[in-house]
DRENNUMI-511647 format. One record per residue (C-alpha): x negated, z negated, y negated; residue in three letters. Coordinates in steps of 0.2 Angstrom, whole numbers, padded with zeros to 4 digits, always signed. Each point is the difference from the previous one (the first is absolute). Layout:
XZYALA/...
This chain:
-0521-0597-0437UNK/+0008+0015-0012UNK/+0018-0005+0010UNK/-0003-0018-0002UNK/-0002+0000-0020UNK/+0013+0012-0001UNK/+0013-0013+0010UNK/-0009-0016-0009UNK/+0003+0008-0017UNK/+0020+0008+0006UNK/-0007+0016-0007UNK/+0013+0010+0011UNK/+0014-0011-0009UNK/-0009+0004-0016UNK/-0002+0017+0000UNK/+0020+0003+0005UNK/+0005-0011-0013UNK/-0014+0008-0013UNK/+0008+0016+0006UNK/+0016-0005-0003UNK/-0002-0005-0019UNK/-0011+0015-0001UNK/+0012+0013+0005UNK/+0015-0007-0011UNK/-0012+0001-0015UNK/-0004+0019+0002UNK/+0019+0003+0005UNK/+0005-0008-0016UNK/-0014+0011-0010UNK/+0007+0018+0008UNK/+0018-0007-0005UNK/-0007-0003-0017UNK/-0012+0017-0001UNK/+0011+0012+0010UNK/-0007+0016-0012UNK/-0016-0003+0006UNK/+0001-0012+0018UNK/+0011+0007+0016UNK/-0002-0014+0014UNK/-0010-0012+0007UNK/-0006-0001+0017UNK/-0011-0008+0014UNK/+0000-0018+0008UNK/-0006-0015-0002UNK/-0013-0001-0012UNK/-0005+0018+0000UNK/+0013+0008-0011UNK/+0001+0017-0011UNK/+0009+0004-0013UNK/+0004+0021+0002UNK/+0000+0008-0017UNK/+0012+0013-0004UNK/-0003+0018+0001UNK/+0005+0004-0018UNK/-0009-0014-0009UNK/-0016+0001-0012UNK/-0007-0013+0012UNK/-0012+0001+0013UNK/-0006-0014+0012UNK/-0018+0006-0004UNK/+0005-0004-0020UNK/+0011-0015+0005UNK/-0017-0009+0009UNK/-0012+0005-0014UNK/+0013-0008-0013UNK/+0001-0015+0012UNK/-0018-0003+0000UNK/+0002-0005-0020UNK/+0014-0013+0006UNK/-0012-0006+0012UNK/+0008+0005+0014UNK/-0007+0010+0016UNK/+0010+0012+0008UNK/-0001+0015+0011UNK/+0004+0017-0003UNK/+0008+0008+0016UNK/+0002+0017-0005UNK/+0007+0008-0016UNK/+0016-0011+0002UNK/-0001-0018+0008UNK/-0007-0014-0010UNK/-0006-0010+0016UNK/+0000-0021-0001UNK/-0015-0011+0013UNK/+0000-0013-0006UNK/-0009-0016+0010UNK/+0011-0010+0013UNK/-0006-0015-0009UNK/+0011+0006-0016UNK/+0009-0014-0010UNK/+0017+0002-0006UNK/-0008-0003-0018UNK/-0011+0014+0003UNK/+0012+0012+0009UNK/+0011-0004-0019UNK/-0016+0003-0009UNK/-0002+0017+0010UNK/+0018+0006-0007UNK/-0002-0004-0017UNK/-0017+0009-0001UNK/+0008+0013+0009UNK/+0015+0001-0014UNK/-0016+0000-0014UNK/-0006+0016+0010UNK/+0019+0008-0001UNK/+0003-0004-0017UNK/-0020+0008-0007UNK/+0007+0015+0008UNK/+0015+0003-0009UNK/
């Protein structure tokens, strides 16, 4: 029944796409914070963004901060900002994730 819905609903398709748009987004926020931001990794859906050794930032402090934007993230170690977002992700939300995810950045400054 689970494998059903997810082919009814083109979930697979989603979640690369969703991925897609999600990855260029953090890729475009580590060009724009490289004093604080290294690389972004991971696939599909499930993405992190690594956070340089010599910044002031930690993930732990990044997804406390996110929490005021509304967002939930994941902590995975001292240094990776982890995204999971669900497969059932809309473009408008994954946009709506990056711009609360800028909101976080630019508090921390």
């Amino acid at each position: 029944t689970v494998a059903q819905e997810i082919e009814r609903r083109k979930l697979r398709r989603n979640a690369k796409d969703r991925g897609e748009q999600l990855r260029e987004g953090l890729d475009q926020l580590v060009a724009r914070y490289p004093e604080h931001l290294e690389a972004v990794r991971g696939w599909g859906l499930l993405q992190g963004v690594v956070i340089r050794q010599d910044s002031s930032w930690t993930a732990p402090m990044l997804a406390g901060a996110a929490i005021e934007q509304g967002l939930l993230l994941v902590a995975a170690g001292p240094s990776v900002l982890r995204f999971v977002p669900p497969l059932v992700i809309s473009a408008r939300e994954v946009r709506l994730l990056l711009q609360r995810l800028e909101a976080t950045l630019i508090s921390l400054l």
